[in-house]
ZAMARGU-4260 file (C-alpha; in steps of 0.2 Angstrom, whole numbers, plus 5000, padded with zeros to 4 digits):
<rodrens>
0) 5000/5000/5000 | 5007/5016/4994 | 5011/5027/5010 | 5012/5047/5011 | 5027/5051/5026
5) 5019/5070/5020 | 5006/5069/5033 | 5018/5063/5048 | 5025/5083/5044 | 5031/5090/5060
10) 5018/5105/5059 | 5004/5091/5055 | 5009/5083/5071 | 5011/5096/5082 | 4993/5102/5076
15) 4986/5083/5079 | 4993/5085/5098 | 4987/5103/5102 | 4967/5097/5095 | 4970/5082/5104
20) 4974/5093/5122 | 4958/5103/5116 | 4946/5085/5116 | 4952/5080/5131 | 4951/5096/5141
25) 4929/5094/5135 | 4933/5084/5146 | 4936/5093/5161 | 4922/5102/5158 | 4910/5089/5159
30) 4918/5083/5176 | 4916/5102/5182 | 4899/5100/5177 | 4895/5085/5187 | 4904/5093/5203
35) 4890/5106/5199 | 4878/5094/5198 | 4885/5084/5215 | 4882/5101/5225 | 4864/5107/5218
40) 4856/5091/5222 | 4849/5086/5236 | 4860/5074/5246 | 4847/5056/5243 | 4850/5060/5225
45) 4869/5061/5221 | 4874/5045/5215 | 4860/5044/5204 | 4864/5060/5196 | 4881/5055/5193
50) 4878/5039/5186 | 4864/5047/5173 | 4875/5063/5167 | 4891/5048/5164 | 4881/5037/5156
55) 4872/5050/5146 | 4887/5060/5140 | 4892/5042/5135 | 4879/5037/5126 | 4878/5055/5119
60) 4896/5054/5112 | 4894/5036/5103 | 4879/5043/5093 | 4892/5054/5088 | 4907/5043/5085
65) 4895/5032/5075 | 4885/5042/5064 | 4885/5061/5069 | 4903/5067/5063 | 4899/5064/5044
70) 4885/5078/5047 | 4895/5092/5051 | 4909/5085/5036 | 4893/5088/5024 | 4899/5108/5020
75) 4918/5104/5016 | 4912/5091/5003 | 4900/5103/4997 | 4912/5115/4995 | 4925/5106/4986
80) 4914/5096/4977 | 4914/5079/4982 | 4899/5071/4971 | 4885/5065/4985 | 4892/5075/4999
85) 4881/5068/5012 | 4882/5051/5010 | 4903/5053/5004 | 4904/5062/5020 | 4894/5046/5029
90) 4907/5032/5020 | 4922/5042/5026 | 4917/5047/5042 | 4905/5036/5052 | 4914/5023/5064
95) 4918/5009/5050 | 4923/5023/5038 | 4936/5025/5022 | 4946/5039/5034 | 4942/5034/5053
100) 4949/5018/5051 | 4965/5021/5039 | 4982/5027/5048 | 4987/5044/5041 | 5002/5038/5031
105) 4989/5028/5020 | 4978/5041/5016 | 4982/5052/5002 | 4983/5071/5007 | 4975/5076/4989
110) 4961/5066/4996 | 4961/5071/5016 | 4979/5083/5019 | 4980/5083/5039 | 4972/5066/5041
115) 4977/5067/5058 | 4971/5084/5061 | 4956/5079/5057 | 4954/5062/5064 | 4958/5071/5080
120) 4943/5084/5076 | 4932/5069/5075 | 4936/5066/5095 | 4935/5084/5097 | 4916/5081/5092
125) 4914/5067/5101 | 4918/5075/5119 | 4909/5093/5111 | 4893/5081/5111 | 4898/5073/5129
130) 4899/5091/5137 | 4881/5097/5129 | 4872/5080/5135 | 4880/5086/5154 | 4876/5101/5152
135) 4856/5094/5146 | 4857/5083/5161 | 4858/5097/5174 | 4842/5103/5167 | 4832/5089/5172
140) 4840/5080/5188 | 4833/5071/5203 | 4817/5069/5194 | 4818/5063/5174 | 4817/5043/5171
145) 4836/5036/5163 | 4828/5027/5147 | 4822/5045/5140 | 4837/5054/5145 | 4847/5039/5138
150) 4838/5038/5122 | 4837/5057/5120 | 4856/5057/5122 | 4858/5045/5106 | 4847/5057/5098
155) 4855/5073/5101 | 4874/5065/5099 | 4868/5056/5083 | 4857/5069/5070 | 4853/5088/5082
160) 4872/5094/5087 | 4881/5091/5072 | 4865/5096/5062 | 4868/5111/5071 | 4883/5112/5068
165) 4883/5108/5050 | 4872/5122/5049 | 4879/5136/5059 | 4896/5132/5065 | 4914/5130/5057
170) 4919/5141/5039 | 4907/5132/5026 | 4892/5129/5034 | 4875/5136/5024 | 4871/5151/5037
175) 4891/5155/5040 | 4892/5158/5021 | 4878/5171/5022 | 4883/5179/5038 | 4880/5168/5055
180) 4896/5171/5064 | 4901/5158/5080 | 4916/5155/5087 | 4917/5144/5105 | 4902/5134/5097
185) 4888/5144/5106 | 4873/5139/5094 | 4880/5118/5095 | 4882/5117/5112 | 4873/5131/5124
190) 4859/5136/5113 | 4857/5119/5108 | 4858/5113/5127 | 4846/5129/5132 | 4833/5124/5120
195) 4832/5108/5123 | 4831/5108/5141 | 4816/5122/5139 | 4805/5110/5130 | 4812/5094/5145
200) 4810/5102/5160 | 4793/5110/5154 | 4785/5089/5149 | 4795/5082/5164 | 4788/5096/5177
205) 4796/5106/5192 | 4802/5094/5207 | 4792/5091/5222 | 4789/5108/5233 | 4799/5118/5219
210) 4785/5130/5217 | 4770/5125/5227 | 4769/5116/5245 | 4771/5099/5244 | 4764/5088/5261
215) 4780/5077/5261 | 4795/5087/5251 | 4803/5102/5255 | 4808/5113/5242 | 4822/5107/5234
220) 4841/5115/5239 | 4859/5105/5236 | 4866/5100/5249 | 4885/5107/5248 | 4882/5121/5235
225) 4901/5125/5238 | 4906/5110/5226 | 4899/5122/5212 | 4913/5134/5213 | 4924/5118/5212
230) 4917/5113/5197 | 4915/5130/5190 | 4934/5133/5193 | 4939/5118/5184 | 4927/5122/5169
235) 4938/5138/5168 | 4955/5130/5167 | 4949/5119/5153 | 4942/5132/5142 | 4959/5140/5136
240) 4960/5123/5130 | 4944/5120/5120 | 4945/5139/5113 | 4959/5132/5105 | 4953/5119/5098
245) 4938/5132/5092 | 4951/5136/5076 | 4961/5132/5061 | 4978/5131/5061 | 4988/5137/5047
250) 5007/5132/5047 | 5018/5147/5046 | 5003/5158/5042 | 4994/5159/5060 | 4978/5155/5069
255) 4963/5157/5063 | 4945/5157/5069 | 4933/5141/5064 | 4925/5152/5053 | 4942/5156/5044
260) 4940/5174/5052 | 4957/5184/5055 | 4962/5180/5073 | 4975/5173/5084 | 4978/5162/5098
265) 4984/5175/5113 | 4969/5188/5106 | 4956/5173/5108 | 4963/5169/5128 | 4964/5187/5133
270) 4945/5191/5127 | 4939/5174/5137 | 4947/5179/5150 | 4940/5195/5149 | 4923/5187/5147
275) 4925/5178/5162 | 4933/5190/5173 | 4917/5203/5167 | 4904/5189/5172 | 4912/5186/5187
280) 4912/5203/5194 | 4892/5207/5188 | 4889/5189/5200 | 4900/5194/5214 | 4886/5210/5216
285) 4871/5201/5212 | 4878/5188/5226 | 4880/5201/5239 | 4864/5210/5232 | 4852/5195/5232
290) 4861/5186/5247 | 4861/5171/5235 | 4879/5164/5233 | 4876/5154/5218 | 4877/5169/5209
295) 4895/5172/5212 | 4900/5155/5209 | 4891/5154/5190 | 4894/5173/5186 | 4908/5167/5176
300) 4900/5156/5165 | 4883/5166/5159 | 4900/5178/5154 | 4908/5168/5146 | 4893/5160/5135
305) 4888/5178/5131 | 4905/5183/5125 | 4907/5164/5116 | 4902/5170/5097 | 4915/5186/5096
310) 4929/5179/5102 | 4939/5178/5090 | 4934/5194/5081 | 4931/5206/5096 | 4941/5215/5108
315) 4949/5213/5127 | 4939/5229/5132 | 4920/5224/5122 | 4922/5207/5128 | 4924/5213/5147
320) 4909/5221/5144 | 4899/5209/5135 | 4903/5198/5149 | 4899/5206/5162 | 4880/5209/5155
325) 4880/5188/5156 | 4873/5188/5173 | 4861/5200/5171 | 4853/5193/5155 | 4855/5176/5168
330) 4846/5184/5181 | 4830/5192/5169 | 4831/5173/5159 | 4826/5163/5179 | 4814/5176/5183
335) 4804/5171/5167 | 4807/5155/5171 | 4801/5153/5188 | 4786/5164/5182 | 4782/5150/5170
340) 4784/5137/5181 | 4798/5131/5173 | 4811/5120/5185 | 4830/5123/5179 | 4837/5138/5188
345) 4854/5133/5178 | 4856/5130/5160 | 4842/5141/5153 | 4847/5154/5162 | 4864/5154/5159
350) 4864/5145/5144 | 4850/5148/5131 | 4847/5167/5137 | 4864/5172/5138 | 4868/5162/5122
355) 4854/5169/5112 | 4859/5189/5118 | 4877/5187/5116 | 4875/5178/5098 | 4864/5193/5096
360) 4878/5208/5101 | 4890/5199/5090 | 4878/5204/5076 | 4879/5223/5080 | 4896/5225/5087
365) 4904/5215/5074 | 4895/5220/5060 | 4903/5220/5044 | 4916/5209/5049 | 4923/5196/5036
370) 4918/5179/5040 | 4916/5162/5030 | 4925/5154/5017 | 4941/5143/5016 | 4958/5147/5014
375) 4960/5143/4994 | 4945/5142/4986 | 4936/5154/4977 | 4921/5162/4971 | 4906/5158/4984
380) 4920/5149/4996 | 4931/5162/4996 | 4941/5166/5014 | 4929/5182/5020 | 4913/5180/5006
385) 4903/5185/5022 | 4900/5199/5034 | 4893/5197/5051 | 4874/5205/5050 | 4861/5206/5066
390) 4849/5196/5054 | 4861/5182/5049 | 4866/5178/5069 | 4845/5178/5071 | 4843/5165/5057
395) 4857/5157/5067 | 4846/5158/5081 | 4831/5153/5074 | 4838/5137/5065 | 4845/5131/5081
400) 4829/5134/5092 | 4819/5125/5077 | 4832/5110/5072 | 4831/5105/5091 | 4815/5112/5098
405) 4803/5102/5087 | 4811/5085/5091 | 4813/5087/5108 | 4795/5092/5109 | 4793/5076/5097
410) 4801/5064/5109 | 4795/5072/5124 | 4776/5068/5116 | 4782/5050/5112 | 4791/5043/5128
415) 4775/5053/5138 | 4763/5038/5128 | 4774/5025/5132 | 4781/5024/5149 | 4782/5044/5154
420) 4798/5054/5157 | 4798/5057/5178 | 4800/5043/5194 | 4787/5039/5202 | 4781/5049/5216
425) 4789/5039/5229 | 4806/5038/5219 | 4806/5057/5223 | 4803/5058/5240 | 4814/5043/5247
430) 4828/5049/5233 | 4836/5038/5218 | 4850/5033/5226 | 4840/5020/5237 | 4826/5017/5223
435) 4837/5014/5207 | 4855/5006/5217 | 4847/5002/5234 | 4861/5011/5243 | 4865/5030/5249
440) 4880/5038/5243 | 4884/5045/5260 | 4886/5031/5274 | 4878/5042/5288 | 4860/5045/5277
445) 4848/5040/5289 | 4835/5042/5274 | 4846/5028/5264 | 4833/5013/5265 | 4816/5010/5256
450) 4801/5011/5270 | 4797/4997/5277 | 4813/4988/5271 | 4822/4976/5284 | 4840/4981/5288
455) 4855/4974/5283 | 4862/4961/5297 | 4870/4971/5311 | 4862/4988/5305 | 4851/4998/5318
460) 4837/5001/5314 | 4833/5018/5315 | 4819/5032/5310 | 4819/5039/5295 | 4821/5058/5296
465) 4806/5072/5294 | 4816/5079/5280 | 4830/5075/5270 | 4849/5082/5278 | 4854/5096/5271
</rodrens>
């Protein structure tokens, strides 16, 4: 078999490993997640929690690896025209593929150049769709069924992110060529996730005592909200990371954004940090203002997701700013919410209001701005055939909210007929941990039994407490 020592290039390589750092810092992310998770429930409910957002994100990610990728590879073929695109894209690129099972050296780089690069890319997608599943999961703990969540998960990793992708994210998708402008994958991951938790945790409904009295639950508060800030501190050293991977590198040229948008790497760490620094600050007064901690703890990330679209294109000084409007767009996003009776004072908040503003901004304080295209090609491909318009990051918008709305309201509508989406009443009150794994996380839950069980030989037995420890 004829090989191509080309694409073991030094500059190919050193590409290959920094996208590869970028895949497994998604990671990071999805474990800060879960720390969040682990301090927002309530205690009879955290190994449950863990156990679904894991198993979730995996299942979320093997949709991906298996059939998802060769969506969002649909716009290169289209743009270099591959006859079929879709279905070339699906023979290359799903699990038993032409290119995800050939070594680099066998693959001619007329056909694939950076086969490693993109292989990488391929993980990179995998752990992107991991990180939106956790992220979906907080939405909707202590209280949805794991066969939904699992099959929704497929779902999502398999056909919706990447669609989303394909359609709004990376420099030949159909709404980039016309204007739609997104950097840190705002519309794939936290509009997506927004979305999609607004229509779940509507059909799965608020937690017992949420909103209204409930006889034997009180209303729901995590038992060690601290953790969050652990979790939301290790979120923040892996996004240097993913931003990163967020780009195109071009040897000996420079970085550039996803969209093929003039950038660089140092420009695109300062303005997240500046993001994050700005949403932090906003959450540290709202904290103290509000006497609600939380606030300072996930300040950072509603600036962060605003600021996510113009990174690459913006400034230090317009990011800050931006940023520090997260919290506030946060704070007016969970007051709708509660008045709605909508259960998820975390990801629509901070992700789908944020998101949807911040995509918004990058329309007017970017406007005019080249985006789109790839570096040698021509004509409607050329690098910069777009400009950034208000209108173009609203189609954006819009496709997003529509792309995963409809079948989220779909499957919602489908696992209600047969079988429901939420545990039983009972599961609720004496918490999953004991009903799904017949054990507590915490050695010292007096709550960690069934009513009426027998105990274990040599266990006292011992009442069950008026309310859950806190």
């Amino acid at each position: 078999m004829e090989q191509f020592p080309e694409q073991a290039s030094t500059n190919w390589i050193m590409a290959t490993f920094i996208y590869t750092l970028g895949a497994v810092a998604v990671l990071l992310v999805l474990i800060g997640l879960v720390l969040v998770d682990m301090g927002m429930v309530r205690r009879r409910n955290v190994l449950d929690t863990v156990v679904q957002k894991i198993g979730a994100a995996m299942i979320g990610g093997l949709g991906t690896l298996l059939i998802g990728y060769p969506n969002w590879q649909w716009q290169f073929n289209q743009a270099f025209g591959v006859p079929s695109p879709l279905w070339q894209a699906v023979k290359d690129w799903w699990l038993g593929g032409n290119f995800t099972t050939t070594a680099s050296r066998y693959i001619d780089p007329a056909a694939l150049p950076e086969a490693d690069v993109l292989q990488i890319f391929l993980v990179f997608f995998v752990t992107f769709t991991m990180a939106t599943i956790g992220l979906i999961h907080t939405g909707v703990v202590e209280r949805i069924k794991p066969l939904p969540l699992y099959v929704m998960s497929f779902v999502i990793g398999a056909v919706l992110s990447p669609l989303v992708g394909y359609l709004c994210w990376g420099s030949l998708s159909p709404l980039t060529l016309r204007g739609t402008h997104d950097f840190d994958g705002i519309f794939p991951l936290y509009i997506t996730a927004g979305t999609f938790v607004l229509v779940l945790a509507w059909r799965v409904g608020p937690r017992l005592g949420a909103f209204r009295p409930h006889a034997s639950a009180a209303r729901p508060v995590g038992h060690n909200v601290g953790l969050v800030g652990v979790g939301v501190l290790l979120i923040i050293f892996a996004l240097p990371f993913v931003t990163i991977g967020s780009g195109f590198i071009v040897a000996d040229v420079g970085f550039f954004g996803i969209s093929f948008t003039e950038s660089g790497i140092g420009i695109v760490i300062i303005n997240l940090f500046a993001a994050i620094l700005g949403g932090a600050t906003t959450g540290l007064v709202l904290a103290y203002a509000r006497r609600d901690a939380t606030w300072a703890l996930l300040g950072p990330i509603a600036g962060l997701v605003m600021g996510g679209t113009m990174f690459d294109v913006s400034t230090a000084w317009i990011c800050l700013l931006v940023g520090a409007l997260g919290p506030l767009v946060a704070l007016g996003t969970a007051a709708l919410m509660r008045k709605a009776r909508i259960d998820d004072p975390k990801v629509v908040p901070l992700a789908l209001g944020p998101g949807i503003v911040g995509a918004l901004l990058c329309g007017f304080l970017e406007w005019g701005t080249p985006t789109g295209g790839y570096i040698g090609l021509e004509g409607d491909y050329a690098v910069g055939v777009a400009e950034i318009t208000p209108w173009w990051q609203l189609a954006g918008v819009v496709a997003t909210v529509l792309v995963v709305g409809v079948p989220a309201l779909l499957m919602c509508l489908v696992f209600e007929k047969w079988g429901g989406l939420r545990v039983s009443e009972e599961a609720e009150l004496v918490g999953m941990d004991v009903i799904q794994w017949g054990m507590s996380n915490f050695g010292d839950d007096l709550g960690g039994s069934r009513p009426g069980a027998a105990p274990a030989a040599g266990q006292a037995t011992v009442p069950a407490p008026a309310t859950e420890p806190v």
